[in-house]
C-alpha positions as CSV (number, residue, x, y, z in Angstrom):
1,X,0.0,0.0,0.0
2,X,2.6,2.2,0.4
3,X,2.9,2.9,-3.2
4,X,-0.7,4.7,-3.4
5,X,-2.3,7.1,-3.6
6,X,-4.8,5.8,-0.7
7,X,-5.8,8.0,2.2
8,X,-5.7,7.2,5.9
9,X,-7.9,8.7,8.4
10,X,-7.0,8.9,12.3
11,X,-9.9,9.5,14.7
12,X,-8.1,10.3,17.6
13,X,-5.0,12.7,18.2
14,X,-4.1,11.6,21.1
15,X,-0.8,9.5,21.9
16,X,-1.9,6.5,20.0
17,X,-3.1,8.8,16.9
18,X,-0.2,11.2,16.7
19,X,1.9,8.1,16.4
20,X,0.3,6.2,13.8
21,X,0.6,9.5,11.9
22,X,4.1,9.8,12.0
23,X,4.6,5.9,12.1
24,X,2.8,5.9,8.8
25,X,5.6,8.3,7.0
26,X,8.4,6.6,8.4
27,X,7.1,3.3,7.7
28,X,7.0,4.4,3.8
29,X,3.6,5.4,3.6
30,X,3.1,8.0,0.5
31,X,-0.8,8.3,0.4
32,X,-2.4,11.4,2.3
33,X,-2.7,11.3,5.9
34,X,-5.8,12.5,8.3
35,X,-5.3,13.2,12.0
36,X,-9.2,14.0,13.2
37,X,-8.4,15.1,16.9
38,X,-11.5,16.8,18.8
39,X,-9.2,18.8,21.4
40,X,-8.0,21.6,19.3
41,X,-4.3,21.5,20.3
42,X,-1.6,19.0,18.0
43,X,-0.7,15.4,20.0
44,X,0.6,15.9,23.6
45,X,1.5,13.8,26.2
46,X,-0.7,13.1,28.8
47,X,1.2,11.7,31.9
48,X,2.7,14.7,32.9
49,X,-0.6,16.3,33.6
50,X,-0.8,15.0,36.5
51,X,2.7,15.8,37.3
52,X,5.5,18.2,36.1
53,X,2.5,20.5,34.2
54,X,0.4,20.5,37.2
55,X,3.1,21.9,39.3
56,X,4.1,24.3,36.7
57,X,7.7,22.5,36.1
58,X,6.7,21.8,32.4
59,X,5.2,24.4,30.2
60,X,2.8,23.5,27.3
61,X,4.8,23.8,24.4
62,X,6.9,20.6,26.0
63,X,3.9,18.4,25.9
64,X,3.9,18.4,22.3
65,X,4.7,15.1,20.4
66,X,6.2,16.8,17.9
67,X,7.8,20.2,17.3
68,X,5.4,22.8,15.7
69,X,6.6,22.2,12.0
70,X,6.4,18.4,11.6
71,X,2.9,17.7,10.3
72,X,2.9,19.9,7.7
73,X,6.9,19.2,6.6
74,X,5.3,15.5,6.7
75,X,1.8,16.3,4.8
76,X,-0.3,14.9,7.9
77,X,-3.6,16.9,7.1
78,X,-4.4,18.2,11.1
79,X,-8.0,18.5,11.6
80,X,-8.3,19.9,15.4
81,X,-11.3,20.8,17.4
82,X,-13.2,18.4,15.1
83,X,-15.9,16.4,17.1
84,X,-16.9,12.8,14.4
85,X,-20.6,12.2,14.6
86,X,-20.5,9.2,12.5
87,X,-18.6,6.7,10.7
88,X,-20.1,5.1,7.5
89,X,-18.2,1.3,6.9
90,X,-19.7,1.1,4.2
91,X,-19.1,4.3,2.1
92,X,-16.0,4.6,4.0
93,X,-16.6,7.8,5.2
94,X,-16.5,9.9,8.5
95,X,-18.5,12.9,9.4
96,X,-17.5,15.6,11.0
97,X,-19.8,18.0,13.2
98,X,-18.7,20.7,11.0
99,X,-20.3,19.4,8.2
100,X,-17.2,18.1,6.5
101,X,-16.7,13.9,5.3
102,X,-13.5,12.8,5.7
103,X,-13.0,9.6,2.9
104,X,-10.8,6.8,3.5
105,X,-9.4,3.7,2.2
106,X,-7.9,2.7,5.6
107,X,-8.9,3.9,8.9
108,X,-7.5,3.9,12.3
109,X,-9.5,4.6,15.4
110,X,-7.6,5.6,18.3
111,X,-10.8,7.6,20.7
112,X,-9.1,7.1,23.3
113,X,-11.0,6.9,26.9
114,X,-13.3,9.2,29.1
115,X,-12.7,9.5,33.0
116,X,-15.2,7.5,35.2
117,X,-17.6,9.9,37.0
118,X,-19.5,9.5,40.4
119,X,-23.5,9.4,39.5
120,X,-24.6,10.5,43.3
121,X,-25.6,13.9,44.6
122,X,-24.2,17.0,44.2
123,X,-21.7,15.8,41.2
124,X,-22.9,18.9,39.3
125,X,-21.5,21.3,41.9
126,X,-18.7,23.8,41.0
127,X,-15.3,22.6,42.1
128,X,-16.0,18.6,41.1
129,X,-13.4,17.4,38.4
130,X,-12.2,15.4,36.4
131,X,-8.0,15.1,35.0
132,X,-7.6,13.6,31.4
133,X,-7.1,16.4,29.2
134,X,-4.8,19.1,28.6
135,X,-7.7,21.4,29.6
136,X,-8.9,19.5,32.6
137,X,-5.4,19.9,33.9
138,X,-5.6,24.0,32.7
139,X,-9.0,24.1,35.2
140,X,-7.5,22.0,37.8
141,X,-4.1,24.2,38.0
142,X,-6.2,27.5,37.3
143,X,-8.3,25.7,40.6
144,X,-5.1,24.9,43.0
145,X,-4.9,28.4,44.7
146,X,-4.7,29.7,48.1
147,X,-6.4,28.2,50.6
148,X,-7.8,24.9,48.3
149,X,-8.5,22.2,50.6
150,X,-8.3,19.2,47.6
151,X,-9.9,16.0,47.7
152,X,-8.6,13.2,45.9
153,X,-11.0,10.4,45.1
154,X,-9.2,7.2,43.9
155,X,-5.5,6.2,45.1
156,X,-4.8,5.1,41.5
157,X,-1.8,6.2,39.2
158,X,-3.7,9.3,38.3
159,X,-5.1,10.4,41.9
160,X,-1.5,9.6,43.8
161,X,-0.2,11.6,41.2
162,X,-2.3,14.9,41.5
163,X,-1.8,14.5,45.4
164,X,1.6,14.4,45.2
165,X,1.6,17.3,43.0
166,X,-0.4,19.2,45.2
167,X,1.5,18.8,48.3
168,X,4.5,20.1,46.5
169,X,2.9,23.1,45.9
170,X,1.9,23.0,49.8
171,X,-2.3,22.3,49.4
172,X,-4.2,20.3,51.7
173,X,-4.6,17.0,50.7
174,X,-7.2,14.3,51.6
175,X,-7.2,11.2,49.6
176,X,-10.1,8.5,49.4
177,X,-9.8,5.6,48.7
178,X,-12.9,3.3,48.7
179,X,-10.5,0.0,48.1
180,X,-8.3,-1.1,51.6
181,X,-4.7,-0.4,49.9
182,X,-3.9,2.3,47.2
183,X,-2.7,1.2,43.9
184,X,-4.6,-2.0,44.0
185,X,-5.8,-2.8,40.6
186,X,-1.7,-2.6,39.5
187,X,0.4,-3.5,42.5
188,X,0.6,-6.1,45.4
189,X,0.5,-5.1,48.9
190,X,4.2,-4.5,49.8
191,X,4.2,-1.4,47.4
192,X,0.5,-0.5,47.9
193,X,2.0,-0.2,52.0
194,X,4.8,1.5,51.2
195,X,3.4,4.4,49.1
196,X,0.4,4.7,51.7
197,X,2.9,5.3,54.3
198,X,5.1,8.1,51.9
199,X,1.7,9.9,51.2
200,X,0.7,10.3,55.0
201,X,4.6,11.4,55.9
202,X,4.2,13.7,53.3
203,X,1.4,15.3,54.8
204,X,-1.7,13.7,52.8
205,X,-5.1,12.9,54.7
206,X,-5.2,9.4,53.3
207,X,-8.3,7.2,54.1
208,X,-8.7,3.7,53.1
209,X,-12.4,1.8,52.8
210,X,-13.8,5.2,52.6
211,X,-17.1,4.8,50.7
212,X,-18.1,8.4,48.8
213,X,-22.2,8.6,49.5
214,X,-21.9,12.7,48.1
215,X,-20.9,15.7,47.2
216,X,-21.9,18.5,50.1
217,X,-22.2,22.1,48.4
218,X,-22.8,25.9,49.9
219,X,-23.9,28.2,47.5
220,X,-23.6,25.7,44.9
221,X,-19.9,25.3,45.1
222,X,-18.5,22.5,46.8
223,X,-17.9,22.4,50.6
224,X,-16.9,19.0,51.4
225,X,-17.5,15.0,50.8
226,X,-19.9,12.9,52.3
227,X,-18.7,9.6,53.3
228,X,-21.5,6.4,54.0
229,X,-20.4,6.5,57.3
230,X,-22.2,10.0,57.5
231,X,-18.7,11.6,57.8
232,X,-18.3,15.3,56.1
233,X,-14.8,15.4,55.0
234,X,-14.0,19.6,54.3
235,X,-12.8,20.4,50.9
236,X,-13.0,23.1,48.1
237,X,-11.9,21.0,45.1
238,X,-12.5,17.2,44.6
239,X,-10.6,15.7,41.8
240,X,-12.3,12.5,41.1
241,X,-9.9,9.5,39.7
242,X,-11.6,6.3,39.3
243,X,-10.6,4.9,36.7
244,X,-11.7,5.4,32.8
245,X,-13.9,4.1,30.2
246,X,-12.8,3.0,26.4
247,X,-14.6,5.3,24.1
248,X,-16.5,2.8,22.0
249,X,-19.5,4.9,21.0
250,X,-18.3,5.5,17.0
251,X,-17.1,1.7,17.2
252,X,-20.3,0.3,18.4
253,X,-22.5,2.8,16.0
254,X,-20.7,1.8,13.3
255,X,-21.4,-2.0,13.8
256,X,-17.8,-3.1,14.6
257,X,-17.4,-5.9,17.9
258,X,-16.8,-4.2,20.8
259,X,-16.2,-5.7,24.5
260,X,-14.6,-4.3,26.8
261,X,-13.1,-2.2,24.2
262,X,-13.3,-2.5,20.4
263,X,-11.8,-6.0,19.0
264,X,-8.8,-6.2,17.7
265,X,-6.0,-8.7,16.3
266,X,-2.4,-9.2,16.1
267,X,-2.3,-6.6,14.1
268,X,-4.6,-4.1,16.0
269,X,-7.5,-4.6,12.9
270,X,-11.2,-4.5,14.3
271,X,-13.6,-6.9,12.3
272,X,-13.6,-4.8,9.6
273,X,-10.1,-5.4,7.6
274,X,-10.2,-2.3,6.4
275,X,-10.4,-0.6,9.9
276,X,-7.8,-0.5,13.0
277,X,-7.8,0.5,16.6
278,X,-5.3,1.3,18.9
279,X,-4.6,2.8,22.6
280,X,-7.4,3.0,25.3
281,X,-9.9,2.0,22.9
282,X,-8.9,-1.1,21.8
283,X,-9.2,-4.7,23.4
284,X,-6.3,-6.4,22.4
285,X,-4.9,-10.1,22.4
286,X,-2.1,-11.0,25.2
287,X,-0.7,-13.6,24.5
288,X,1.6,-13.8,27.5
289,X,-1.2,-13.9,29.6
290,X,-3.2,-15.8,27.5
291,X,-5.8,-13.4,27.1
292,X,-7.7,-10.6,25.7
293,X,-7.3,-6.9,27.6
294,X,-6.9,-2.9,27.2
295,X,-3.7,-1.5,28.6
296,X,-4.0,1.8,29.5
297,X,-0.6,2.9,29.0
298,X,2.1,5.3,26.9
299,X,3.8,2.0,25.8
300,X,0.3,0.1,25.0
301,X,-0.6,3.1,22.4
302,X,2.6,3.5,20.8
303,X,3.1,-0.7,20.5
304,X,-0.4,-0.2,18.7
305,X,0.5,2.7,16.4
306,X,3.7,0.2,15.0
307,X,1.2,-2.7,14.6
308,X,-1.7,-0.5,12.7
309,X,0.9,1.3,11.0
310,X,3.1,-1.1,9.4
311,X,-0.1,-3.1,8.4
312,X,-1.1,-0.5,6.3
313,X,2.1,0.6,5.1
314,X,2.9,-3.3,4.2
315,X,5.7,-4.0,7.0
316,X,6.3,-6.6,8.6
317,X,4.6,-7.2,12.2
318,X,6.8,-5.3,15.0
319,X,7.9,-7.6,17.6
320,X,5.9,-6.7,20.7
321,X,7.1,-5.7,23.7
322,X,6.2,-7.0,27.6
323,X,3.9,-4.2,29.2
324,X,5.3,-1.8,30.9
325,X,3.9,1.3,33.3
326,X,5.4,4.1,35.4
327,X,4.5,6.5,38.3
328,X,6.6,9.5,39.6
329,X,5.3,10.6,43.2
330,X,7.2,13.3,44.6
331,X,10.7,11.8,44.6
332,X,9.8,8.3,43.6
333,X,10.2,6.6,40.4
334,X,8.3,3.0,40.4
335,X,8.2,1.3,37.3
336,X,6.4,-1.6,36.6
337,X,6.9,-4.8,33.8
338,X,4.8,-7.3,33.0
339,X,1.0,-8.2,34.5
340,X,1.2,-9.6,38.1
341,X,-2.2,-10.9,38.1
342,X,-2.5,-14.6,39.0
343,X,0.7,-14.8,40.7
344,X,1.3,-17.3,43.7
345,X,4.9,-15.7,45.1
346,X,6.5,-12.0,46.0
347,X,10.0,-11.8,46.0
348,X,11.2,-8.2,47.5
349,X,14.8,-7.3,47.0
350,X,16.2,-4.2,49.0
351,X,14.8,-2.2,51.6
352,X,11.5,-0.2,51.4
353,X,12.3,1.4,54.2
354,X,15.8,3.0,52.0
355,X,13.4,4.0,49.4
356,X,15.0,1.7,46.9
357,X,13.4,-1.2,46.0
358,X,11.8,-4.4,43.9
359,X,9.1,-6.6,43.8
360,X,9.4,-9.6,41.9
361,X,5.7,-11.3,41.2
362,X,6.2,-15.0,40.1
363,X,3.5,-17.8,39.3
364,X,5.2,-21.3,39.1
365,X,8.9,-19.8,39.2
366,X,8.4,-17.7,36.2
367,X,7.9,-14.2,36.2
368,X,5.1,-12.4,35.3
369,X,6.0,-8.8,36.6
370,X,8.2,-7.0,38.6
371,X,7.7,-3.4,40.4
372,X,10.9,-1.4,40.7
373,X,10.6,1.8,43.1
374,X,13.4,3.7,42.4
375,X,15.8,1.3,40.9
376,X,16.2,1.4,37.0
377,X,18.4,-1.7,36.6
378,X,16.2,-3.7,38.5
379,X,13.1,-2.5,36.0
380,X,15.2,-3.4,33.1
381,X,16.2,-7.1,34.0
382,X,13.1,-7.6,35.0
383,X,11.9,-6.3,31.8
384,X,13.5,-8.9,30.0
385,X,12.3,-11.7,32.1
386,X,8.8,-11.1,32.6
387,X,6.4,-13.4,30.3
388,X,9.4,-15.4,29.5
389,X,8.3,-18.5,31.0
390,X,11.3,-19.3,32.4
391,X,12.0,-20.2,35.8
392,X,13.6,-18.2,38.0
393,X,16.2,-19.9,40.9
394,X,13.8,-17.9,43.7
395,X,17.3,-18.7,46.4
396,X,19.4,-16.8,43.6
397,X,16.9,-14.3,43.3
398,X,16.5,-13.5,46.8
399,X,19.7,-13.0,47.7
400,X,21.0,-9.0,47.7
401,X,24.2,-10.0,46.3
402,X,22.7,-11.9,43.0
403,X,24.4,-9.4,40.2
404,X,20.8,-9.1,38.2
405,X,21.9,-8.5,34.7
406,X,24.2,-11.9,34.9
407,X,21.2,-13.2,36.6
408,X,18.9,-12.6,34.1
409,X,21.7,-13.4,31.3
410,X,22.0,-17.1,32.6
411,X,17.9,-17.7,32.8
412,X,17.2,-16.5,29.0
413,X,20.8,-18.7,27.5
């Protein structure tokens, strides 16, 4: 394909999207290019939201995926602030709410997600928000002023983030947490203890099995959370991080199979050949887990991008990588490889207590993930060990003075 004169259409620029538009050209790709985003800024990076822009370290113009000149010296056709209202399989065609039809001969969806809201009282009341976007994060900073009293809802990625953030810029901090450990969907409980304990000596309010009933207003602005227990917890802001839905709603209208996510293969194609989709959106096989999932994640959408990409551009399949996550929380780096779900044994090498350590998750001696906090080399080996399938000598492992990258060298020979 890459020798036509075909068009591609993105829906989506977001990571995933911005990707598979540069991806495209530097697979070989010579038709024209379409990158449909409905936020009217270029590709940015998200994870920093939460983080370095929040606090004011980073400045907009560094969240950019690519400098200011690329699309056009690339002939990616930017079409920003453009919400889709349909997609026609059929005709091949998307519409645009601006009246304009976008034609295609391939098309890549990459729609990304939407934050999960709270459906109880008072979630309509001024100061009650949300963090996904590059504007969300513009209210939230414009929010975080003198005197905010912020409530975090969720002890998530996202939520430890923002909280983190916030006490560095000296706010009042209350997390909630409606699980009994933070970071439970992604971690076991030796690093779900240890970052509750860093939040609290930082200075953060943080409540485990603390049920949200509603949001308590004065004046129509908020004034505090109500707990189940009956419980008004003071605040001025909530931020509310619990999680995020796949934005399926084109997918589904348009007739393609969508659980959890739309359907996709090896190759990140939906049940229509002639249409991909990649990132948030997209369930995807996993076939080191031996199953079907999303991964929300910077590496999951750019892994998708190189799949969708060189499919269309003729390429041979990319070899894919194990997953892989990270967190920064005040001074701490963890970084995560692999899945640890299902696994029977924890292996923790160094002391949490020095503020430098891993977490090795195994299920029948292999690996299936490992959680580095503040230990790069440790990340890395583990890295290349997680989802091998190989076992692991568990005495070798535990010892302190194993040298890792031999370690890891000797399992995979």
């Amino acid at each position: 394909m890459s020798g036509t004169a075909s068009t591609v259409a993105i829906v989506g620029a977001g990571h995933a999207g911005g990707n598979a538009a540069a991806l495209l050209r530097q697979y070989g790709f010579d038709g024209v290019i379409v990158l449909i985003g409905a936020e009217p800024v270029p590709p940015y990076q998200r994870p920093p939201l939460s983080k370095t822009y929040l606090t004011g370290e980073l400045d907009e113009a560094r969240l950019w995926l690519k400098p200011s000149t690329f699309h056009a010296e690339h002939r990616i056709d930017q079409k920003l602030g453009a919400a889709v209202l349909s997609l026609d399989r059929a005709a091949k065609q998307v519409a645009l709410a601006d009246g304009h039809v976008v034609n295609y001969d391939k098309l890549i969806l990459a729609t990304g997600s939407t934050p999960r809201t709270l459906a109880i009282p008072g979630h309509d009341l001024d100061g009650v928000v949300t963090l996904r976007s590059l504007a969300d994060a513009d209210t939230l900073r414009s929010r975080l002023g003198s005197g905010t009293k912020l409530i975090v809802i969720g002890a998530g990625y996202i939520g430890l983030e923002a909280a983190a953030s916030a006490r560095r810029l000296g706010h009042d901090v209350t997390v909630l947490e409606a699980a009994p450990r933070v970071l439970s969907r992604v971690t076991g409980e030796t690093v779900s203890a240890f970052y509750a304990g860093e939040h609290r000596t930082q200075g953060v309010d943080l409540r485990l099995d603390a049920k949200v009933a509603a949001f308590v207003g004065k004046d129509g602005a908020l004034a505090g959370v109500k707990l189940d227990t009956g419980e008004i917890v003071p605040g001025t802001l909530a931020l509310v991080c619990i999680g995020i839905v796949p934005e399926v709603a084109l997918a589904q209208q348009a007739g393609l199979v969508c659980t959890n996510g739309v359907q996709v293969d090896d190759d990140a194609r939906t049940s229509d050949a002639d249409v991909f989709a990649i990132g948030d959106c997209a369930c995807r096989p996993l076939p080191r887990y031996g199953r079907m999932g999303r991964l929300e994640s910077v590496h999951n959408a750019l892994e998708q991008a190189k799949l969708a990409a060189a499919a269309i551009a003729g390429k041979p399949r990319p070899a894919c990588d194990v997953p892989w996550f990270w967190s920064d929380q005040y001074d701490l780096k963890l970084q995560t490889a692999g899945l640890m779900e299902g696994f029977d044994a924890a292996v923790v090498r160094g002391d949490p207590g020095a503020r430098r350590f891993s977490v090795w998750y195994l299920k029948g001696g292999a690996l299936l993930a490992v959680d580095a906090v503040n230990s790069m080399p440790e990340f890395l080996c583990g890295k290349k060990l997680a989802g091998s399938d190989r076992k692991l000598d568990v005495t070798t492992l535990r010892d302190p003075a194993t040298d890792l990258v031999r370690f890891a060298a000797d399992t995979l020979a």
